[in-house]
C-alpha positions as CSV (number, residue, x, y, z in Angstrom):
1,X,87.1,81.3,204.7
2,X,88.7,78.0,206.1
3,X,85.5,76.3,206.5
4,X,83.9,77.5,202.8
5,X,86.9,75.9,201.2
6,X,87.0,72.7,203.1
7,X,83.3,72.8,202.0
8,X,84.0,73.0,198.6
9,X,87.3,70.7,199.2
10,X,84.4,68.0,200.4
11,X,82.1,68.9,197.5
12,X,84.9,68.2,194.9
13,X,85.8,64.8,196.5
14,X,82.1,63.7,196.9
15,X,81.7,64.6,192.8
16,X,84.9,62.9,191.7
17,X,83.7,59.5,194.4
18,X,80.5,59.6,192.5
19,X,80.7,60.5,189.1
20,X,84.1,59.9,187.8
21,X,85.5,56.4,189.8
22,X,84.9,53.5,188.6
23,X,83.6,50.7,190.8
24,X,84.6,48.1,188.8
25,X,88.1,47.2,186.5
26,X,87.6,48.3,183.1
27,X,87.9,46.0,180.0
28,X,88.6,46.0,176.7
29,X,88.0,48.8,174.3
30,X,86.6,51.2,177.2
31,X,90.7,50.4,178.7
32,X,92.0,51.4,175.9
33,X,89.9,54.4,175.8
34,X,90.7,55.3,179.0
35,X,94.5,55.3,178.4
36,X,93.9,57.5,174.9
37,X,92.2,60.2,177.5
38,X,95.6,60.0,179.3
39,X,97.4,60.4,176.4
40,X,95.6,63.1,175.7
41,X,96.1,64.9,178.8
42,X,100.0,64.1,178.5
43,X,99.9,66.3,175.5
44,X,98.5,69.2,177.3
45,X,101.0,68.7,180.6
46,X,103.7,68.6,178.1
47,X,103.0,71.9,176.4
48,X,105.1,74.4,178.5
49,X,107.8,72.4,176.7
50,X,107.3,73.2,173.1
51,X,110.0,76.0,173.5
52,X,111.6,76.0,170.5
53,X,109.3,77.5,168.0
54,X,108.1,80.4,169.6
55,X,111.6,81.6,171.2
56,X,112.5,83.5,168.0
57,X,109.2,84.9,168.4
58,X,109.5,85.8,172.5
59,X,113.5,86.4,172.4
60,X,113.0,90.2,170.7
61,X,109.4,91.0,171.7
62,X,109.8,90.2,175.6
63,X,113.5,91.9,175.4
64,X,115.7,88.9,176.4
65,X,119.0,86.9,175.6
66,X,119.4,83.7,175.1
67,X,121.3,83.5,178.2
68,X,118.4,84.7,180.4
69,X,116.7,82.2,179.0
70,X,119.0,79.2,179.9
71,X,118.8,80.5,183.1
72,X,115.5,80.5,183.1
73,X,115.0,77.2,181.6
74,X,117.9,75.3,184.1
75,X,115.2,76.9,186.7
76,X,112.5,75.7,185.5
77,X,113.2,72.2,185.0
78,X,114.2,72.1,188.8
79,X,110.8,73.9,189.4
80,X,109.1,70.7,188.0
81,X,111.0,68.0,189.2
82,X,110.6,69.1,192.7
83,X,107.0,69.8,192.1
84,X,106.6,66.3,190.9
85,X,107.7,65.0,194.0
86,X,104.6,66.3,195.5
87,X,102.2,65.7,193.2
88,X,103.1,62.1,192.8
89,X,102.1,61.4,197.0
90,X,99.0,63.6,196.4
91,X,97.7,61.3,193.4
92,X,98.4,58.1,195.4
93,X,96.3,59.3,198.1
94,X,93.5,61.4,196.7
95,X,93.3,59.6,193.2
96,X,94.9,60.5,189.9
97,X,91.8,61.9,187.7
98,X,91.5,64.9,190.7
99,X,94.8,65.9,190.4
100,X,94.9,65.9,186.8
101,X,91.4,67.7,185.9
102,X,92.5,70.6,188.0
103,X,96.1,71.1,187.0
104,X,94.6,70.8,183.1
105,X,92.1,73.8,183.9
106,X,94.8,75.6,185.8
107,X,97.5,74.9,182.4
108,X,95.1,75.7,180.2
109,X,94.1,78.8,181.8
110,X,98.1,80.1,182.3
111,X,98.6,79.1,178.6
112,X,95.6,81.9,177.9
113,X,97.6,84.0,180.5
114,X,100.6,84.5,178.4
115,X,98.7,86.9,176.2
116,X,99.9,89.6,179.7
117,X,103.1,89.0,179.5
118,X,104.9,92.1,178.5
119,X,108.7,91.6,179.1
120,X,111.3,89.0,180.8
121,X,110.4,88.5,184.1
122,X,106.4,88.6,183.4
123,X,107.6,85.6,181.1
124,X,109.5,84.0,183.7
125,X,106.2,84.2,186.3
126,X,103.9,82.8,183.6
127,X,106.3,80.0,182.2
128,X,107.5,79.2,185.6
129,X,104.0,78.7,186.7
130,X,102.8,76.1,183.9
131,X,106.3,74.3,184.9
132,X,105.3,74.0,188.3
133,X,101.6,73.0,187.4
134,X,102.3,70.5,184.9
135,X,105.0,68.6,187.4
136,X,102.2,68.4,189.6
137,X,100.4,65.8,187.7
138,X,103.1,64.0,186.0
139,X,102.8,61.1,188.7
140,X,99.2,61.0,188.4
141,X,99.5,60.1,184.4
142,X,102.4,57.3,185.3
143,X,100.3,55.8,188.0
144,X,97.2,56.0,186.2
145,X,98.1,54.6,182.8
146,X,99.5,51.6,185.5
147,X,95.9,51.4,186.8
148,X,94.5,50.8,183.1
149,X,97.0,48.7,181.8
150,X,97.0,44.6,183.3
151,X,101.1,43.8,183.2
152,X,100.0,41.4,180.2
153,X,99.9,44.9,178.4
154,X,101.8,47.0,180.5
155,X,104.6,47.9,178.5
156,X,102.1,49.0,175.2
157,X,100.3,51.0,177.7
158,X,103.6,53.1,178.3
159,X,104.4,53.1,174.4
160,X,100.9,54.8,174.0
161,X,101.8,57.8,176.9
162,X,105.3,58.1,175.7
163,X,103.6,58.1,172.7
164,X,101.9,61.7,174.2
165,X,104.9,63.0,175.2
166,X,106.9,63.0,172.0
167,X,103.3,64.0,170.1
168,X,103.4,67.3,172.0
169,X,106.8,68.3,170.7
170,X,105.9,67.5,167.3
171,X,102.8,69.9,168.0
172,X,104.4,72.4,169.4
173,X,106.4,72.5,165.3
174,X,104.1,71.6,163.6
175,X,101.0,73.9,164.2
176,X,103.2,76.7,164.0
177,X,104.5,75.8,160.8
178,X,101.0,75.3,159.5
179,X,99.5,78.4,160.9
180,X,102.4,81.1,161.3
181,X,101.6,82.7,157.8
182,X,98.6,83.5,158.2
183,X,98.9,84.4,162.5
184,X,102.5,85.6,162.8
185,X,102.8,87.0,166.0
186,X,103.2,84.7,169.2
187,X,100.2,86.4,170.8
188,X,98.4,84.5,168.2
189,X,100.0,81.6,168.4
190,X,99.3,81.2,172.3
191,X,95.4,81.7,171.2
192,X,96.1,79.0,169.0
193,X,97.8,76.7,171.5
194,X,95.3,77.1,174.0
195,X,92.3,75.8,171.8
196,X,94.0,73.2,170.8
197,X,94.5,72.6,174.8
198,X,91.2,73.0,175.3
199,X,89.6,70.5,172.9
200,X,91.7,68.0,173.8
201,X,90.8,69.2,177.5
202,X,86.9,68.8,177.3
203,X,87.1,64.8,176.8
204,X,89.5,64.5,179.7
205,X,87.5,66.4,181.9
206,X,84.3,64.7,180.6
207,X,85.0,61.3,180.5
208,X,88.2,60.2,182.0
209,X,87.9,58.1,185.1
210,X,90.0,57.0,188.3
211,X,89.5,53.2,189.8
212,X,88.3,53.2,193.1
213,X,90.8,53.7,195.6
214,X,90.5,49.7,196.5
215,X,90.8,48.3,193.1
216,X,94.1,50.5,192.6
217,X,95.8,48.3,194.9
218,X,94.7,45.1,193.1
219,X,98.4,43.5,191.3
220,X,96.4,42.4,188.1
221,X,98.1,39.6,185.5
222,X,95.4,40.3,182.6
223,X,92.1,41.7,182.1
224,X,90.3,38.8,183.4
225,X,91.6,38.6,186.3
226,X,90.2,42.1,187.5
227,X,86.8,41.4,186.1
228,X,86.3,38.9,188.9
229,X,86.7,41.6,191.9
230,X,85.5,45.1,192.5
231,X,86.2,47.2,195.1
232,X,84.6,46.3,198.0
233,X,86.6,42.9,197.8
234,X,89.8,44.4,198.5
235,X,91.0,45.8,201.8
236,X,91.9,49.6,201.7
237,X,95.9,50.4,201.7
238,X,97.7,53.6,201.4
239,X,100.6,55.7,202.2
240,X,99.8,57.8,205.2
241,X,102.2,61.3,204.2
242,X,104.2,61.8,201.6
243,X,107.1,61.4,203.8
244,X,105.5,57.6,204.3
245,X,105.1,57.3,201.0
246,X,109.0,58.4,199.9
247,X,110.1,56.3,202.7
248,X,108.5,53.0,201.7
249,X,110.2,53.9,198.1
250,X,113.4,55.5,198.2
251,X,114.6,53.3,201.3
252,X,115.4,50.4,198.6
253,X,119.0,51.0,196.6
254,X,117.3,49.2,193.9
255,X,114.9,52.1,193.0
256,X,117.9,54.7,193.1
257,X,120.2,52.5,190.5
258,X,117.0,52.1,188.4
259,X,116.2,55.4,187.7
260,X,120.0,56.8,187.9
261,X,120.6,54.2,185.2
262,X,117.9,54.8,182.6
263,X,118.2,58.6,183.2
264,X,121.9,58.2,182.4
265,X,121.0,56.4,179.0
266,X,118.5,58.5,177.6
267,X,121.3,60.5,178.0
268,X,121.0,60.2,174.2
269,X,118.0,61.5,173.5
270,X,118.4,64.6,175.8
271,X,121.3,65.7,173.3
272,X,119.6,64.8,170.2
273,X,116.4,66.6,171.3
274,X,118.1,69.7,172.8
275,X,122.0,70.2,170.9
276,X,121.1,67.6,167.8
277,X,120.9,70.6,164.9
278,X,124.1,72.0,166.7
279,X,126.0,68.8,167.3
280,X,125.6,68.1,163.3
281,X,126.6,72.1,162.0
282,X,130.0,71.8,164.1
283,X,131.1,68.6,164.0
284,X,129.9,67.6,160.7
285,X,129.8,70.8,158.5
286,X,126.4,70.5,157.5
287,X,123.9,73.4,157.1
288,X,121.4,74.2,159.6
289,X,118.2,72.7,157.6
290,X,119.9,70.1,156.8
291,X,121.2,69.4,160.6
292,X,117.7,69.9,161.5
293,X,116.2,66.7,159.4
294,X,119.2,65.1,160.4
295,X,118.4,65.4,164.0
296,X,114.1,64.8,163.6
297,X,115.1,61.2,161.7
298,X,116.1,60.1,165.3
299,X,112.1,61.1,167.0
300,X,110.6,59.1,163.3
301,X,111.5,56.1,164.5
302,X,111.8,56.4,168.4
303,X,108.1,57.6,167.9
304,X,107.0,54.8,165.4
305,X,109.0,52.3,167.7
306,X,107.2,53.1,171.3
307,X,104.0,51.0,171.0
308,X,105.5,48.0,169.0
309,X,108.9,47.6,171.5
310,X,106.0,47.6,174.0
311,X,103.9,45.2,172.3
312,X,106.8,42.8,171.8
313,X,107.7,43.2,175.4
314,X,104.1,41.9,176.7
315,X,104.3,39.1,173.9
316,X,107.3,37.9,175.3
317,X,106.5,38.5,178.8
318,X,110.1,39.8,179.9
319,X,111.4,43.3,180.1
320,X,115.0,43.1,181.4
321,X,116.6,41.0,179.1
322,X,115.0,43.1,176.2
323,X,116.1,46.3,177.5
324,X,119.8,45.1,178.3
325,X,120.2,43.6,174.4
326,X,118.8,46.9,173.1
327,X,121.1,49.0,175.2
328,X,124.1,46.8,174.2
329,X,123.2,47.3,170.5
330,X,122.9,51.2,171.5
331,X,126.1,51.1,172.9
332,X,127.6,49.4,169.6
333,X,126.3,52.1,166.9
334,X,127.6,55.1,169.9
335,X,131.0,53.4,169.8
336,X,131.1,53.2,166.0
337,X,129.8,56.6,165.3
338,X,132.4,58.2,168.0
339,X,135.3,56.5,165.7
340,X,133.9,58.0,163.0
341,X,133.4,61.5,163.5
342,X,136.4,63.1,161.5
343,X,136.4,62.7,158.3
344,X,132.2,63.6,158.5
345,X,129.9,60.7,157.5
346,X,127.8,61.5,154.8
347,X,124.0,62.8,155.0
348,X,122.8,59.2,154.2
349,X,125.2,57.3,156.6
350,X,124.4,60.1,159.7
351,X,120.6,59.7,158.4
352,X,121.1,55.7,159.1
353,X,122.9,56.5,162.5
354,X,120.1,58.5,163.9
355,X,117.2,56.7,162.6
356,X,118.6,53.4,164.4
357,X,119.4,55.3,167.3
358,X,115.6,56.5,167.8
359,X,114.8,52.9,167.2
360,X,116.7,51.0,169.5
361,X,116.6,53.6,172.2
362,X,112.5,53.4,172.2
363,X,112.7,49.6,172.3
364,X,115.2,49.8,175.2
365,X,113.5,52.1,177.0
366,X,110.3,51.5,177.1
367,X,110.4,47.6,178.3
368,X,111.9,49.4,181.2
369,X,109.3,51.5,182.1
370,X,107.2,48.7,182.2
371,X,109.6,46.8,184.7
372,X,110.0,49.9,186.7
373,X,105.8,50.3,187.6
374,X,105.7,46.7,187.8
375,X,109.2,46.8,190.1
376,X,107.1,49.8,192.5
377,X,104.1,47.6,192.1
378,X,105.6,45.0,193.9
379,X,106.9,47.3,196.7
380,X,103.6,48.3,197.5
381,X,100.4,49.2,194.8
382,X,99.8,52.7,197.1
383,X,103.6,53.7,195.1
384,X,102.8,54.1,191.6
385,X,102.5,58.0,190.8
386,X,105.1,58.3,193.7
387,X,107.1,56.1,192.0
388,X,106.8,58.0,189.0
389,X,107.2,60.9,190.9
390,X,110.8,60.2,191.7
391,X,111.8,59.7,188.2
392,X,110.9,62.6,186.9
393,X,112.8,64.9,189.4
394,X,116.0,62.4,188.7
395,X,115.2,63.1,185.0
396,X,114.9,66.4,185.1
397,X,118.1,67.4,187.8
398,X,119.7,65.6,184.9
399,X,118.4,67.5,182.2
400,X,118.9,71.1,183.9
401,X,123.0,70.1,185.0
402,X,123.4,68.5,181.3
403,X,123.2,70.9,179.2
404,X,125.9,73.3,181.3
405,X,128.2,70.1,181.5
406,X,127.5,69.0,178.0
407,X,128.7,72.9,176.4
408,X,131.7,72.8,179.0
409,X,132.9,69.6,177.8
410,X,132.5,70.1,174.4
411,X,133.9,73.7,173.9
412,X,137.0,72.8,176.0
413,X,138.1,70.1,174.1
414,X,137.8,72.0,171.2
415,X,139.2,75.1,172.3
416,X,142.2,72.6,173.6
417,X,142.4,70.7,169.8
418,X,142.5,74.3,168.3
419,X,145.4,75.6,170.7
420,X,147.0,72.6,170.0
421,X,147.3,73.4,166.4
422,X,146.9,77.1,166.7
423,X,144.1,77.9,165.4
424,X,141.9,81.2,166.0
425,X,138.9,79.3,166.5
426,X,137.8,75.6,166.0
427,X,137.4,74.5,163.4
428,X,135.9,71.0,162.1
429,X,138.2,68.6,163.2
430,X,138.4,70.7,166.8
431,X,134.6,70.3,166.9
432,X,134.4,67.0,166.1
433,X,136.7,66.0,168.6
434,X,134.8,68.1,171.5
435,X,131.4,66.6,170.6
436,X,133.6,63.2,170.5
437,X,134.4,63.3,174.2
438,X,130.8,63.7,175.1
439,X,129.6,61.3,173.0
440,X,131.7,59.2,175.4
441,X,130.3,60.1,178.3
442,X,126.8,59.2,176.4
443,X,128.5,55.8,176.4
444,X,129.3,55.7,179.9
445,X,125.1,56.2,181.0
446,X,124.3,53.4,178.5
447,X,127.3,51.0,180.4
448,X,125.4,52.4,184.1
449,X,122.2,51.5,182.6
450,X,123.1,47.9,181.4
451,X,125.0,47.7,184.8
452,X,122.0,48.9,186.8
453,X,119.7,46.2,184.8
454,X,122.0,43.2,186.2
455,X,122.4,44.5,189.5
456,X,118.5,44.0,189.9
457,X,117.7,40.5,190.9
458,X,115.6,38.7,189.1
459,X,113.3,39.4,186.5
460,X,114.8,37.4,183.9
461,X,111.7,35.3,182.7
462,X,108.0,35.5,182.8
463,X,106.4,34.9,186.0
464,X,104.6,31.8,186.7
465,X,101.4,30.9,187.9
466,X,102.9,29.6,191.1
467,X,104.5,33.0,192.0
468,X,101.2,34.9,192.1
469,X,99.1,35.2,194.2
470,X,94.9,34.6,195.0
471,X,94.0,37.9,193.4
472,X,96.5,37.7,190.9
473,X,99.9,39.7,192.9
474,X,103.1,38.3,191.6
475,X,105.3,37.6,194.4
476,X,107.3,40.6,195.5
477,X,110.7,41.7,193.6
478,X,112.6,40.1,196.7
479,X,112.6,36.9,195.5
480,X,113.3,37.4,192.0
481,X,112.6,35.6,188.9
């Protein structure tokens, strides 16, 4: 048995080295169309997320509370984030396209599989499952969309798979809201789901390509420069473990404040996404439709805004300085808007509020990600889907102890405002105060993250010609710029 699957093992490898790596750097449109594939498979990793419209669906036909499923869900996002951490190492060492063409098959088949389950913990199995699958290849996509993308156009490149990220959510509303008329049970709805993973499955798995392990270790400025090498110019470099691979990475203090910081400012977008509707109902008064637009103006704009903060960001050739002023002007509207929860805004000034919010947070945070791949980059080229690795189990701790803290925090200072003035229950006011406080600590992560930004050295202004080196390798993030 062991030696008819290191057999096939070896088989697998010997297709991937011949058919699907490319020998030399890819330009132009045939780039781009490589980093549209990985947008495409982002959607399909993403789609154990799209919780929201089938839960109603699930909740009374699986026979469970929402409590069980919080629990479930606080589980599962630890499920992934750990599970990233080893998929990132794999992808740096055995190439990204691998990794991701068999955890798509394996998705896409456990997305069918949810047609058996039959109650809670059958649920919990197959849910849990795709969690731990689709963390497995979330360092490949990061490090792969580095591979593609020169750092003249490194930031867009991250616009277009952020881009992938927040188009699966919209998906996961969207085709539901479209089809659930006419198919109104989930069962039908996961048949649904799982073509639509499979189309955009089959050009993945037909045409999306890895670079050859050399050329992933080139440090390319633009395009041109890779045309002028292929990979049997370059000498071959790689992490030897995964433990090798963590300790080259998490052994800097610069990495840990990176991450920490721009986990604690999308802070934001982590309410909005997951306690938005709520957040508007109790401390504003409004209905739930309404508080539902009210909290999708936010993703209009944060979507429409990825690629062009991006774009801007390789125009100008800097990504600190960008991010800091946008997370400054963050900071601003979240200190206004916490003055001015009681009396409610109106509908048009909270529209205003959350539309600039989705704005300025995508122009922040994307600039970042590009200066966090090009930061790992300069650490060592083997890093990038580790590196990506790491930030998505820092991301997701965060999200799964959150949403505990965030409800705890809330309910007690409203519970307290409502004792205060003896009230049954809170009311308004009560509310508005408890969301209030954790609006403040929203606008503690955005302080950490400007504070994490100017605590990294350097970085300030485009590189120069003289800090880079034969094959085009800025020099590393030691000495700054």
């Amino acid at each position: 048995m062991a030696t008819a699957l290191q057999v096939e093992s070896g088989r697998l490898k010997g297709y991937f080295a011949t058919h699907r790596t490319l020998e030399a750097y890819p330009t132009g449109w045939y780039r781009w169309w490589m980093l549209l594939l990985t947008v495409f498979a982002t959607i399909v990793s993403f789609y154990e997320f799209g919780l929201s419209s089938m839960l109603p669906l699930w909740m009374p036909a699986l026979h469970f509370s929402i409590k069980d499923f919080s629990w479930f869900l606080t589980g599962a996002v630890f499920l992934s984030g750990f599970s990233a951490m080893a998929g990132g190492p794999l992808a740096d060492r055995h190439g990204r396209v691998v990794v991701i063409d068999v955890c798509l098959a394996i998705m896409i088949l456990l997305t069918f599989a949810n047609l058996l389950m039959t109650g809670f913990w059958s649920f919990v199995a197959i849910r849990g499952s795709m969690n731990l699958v689709a963390g497995l290849m979330w360092g490949a996509l990061g490090g792969l969309t580095r591979d593609m993308s020169p750092r003249v156009s490194r930031a867009a490149a991250f616009g277009l798979l952020t881009v992938g990220a927040v188009g699966c959510q919209w998906l996961w509303v969207f085709v539901p809201g479209l089809t659930l008329r006419s198919f109104p049970t989930w069962r039908e709805q996961m048949v649904i789901m799982g073509l639509l993973a499979l189309v955009l499955y089959v050009p993945v798995v037909l045409w999306l390509k890895d670079l050859a392990p050399k050329l992933r270790l080139m440090v390319l400025s633009t395009e041109r420069t890779g045309e002028a090498f292929e990979s049997g110019d370059l000498p071959s470099e790689g992490p030897g473990s995964a433990m090798s691979a963590f300790g080259q990475l998490l052994g800097r203090w610069q990495i840990w404040l990176m991450v920490t910081g721009v986990v604690a400012f999308i802070t934001v977008a982590i309410t909005v996404q997951t306690f938005g509707p709520l957040m508007f109902e109790q401390a504003f008064g409004y209905d739930h439709a309404t508080a539902d637009r009210l909290a999708s103006y936010f993703w209009l704009l944060n979507g429409v805004m990825l690629v062009p903060a991006g774009m801007f960001s390789d125009w100008l050739g800097v990504r600190k300085p960008i991010s800091i002023v946008m997370a400054l002007l963050t900071f601003a509207i979240l200190l206004w808007w916490t003055q001015h929860f009681y009396p409610p805004l109106s509908a048009s000034a909270l529209t205003w509020v959350t539309l600039l919010l989705g704005a300025i947070t995508a122009a922040a945070f994307i600039p970042w990600t590009a200066l966090y791949s090009e930061y790992v980059e300069d650490i060592s080229p083997a890093l990038q889907a580790t590196g990506w690795s790491f930030f998505q189990l820092i991301y997701r701790t965060w999200v799964a102890f959150s949403a505990p803290v965030l409800t705890a925090v809330t309910a007690h200072y409203a519970l307290s405002e409502a004792s205060a003035h003896h009230l049954a229950k809170p009311d308004l006011r009560a509310w508005s105060i408890g969301w209030a406080t954790w609006m403040e600590v929203i606008i503690a992560g955005t302080l950490l993250f400007v504070f994490s930004l100017f605590a990294l050295r350097g970085f300030w202004r485009p590189a120069t010609s003289s800090q880079r080196s034969a094959h085009g390798a800025p020099a590393r993030a030691a000495a700054g710029r």
